[in-house]
Structure formats: C-alpha cells, structure tokens
C-alpha positions in Angstrom: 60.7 94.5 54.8 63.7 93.1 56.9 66.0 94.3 54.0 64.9 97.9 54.2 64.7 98.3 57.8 68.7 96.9 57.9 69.8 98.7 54.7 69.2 102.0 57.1 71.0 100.6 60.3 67.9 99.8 61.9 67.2 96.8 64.6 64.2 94.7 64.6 62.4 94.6 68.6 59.5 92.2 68.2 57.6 90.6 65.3 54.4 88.9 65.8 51.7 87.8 63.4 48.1 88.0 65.1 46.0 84.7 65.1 42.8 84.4 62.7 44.2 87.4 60.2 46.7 88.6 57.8 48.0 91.2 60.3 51.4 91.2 60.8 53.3 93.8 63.8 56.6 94.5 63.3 58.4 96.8 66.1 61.7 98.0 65.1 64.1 101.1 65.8 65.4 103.3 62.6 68.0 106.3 63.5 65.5 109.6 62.7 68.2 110.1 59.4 67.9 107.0 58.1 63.5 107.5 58.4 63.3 109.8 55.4 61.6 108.1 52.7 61.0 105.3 54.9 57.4 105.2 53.9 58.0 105.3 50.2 60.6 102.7 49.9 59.0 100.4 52.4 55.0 100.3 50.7 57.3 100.2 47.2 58.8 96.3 48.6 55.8 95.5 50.0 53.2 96.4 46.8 51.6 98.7 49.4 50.6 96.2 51.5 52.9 97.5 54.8 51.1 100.9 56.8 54.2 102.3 58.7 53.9 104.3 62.1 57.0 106.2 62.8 57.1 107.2 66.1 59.8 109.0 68.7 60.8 106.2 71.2 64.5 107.6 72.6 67.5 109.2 72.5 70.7 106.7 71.5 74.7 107.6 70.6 75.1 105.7 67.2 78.2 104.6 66.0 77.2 105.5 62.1 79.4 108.3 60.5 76.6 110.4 58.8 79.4 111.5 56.8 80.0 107.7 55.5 76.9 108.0 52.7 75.2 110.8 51.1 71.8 111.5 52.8 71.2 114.0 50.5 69.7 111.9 48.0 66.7 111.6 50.8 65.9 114.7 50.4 65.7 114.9 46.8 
C-alpha cells in the first residue's frame, strides 16, 4: 500500500491501526492526476482487502511536470 501511494507522488499524513480489530486507517494526499485507477491498483496489492475513500481535501502547487510520464495510460 505504501508503494502505490509513493509510486503516484503521494504523502502519507497519519496511520493508525485501531485496538481489538484488523482495521487499519491510513490518511494520505495523492495529486487528483495521479488518483485515476487508484482503486484498481491499490485492492489489486492488497488482494482486495484495502476500501479506498478518495476525497477533495485542498488546493496545492506541485512541483511534478505532468508532461514527465504518460497519464494516458490511466485512461485506457
């Protein structure tokens, strides 16, 4: 799950695991480019164990060229 969150630039907030279960948060900002196919690749390294909530938090100036990769392969 770390892997996939820093293969597309993003930056892990907070992790926590809650006491007495198998639930573990993890709270994390991903540039809106870099969230398509999020879901698909993060349940695929996680054997569909991982329920993702993307959700708008802010506005940010990143420093990733968007011309440095080919995003088009997202959308595919």
């Amino acid at each position: 799950m770390y892997a996939v969150i820093g293969r597309r630039n993003g930056r892990i907030l907070h992790a926590d695991v809650q006491e007495g279960s198998q639930i573990f948060t993890v709270n994390a900002i991903l540039p809106v480019i870099e969230s398509f196919n999020f879901v698909n690749e993060i349940r695929k390294q996680t054997s569909g164990k991982a329920i993702p909530q993307l959700t708008f938090s802010h506005w940010e100036v990143s420093f990733i060229s968007v011309f440095s990769f080919n995003q088009f392969t997202y959308l595919n």
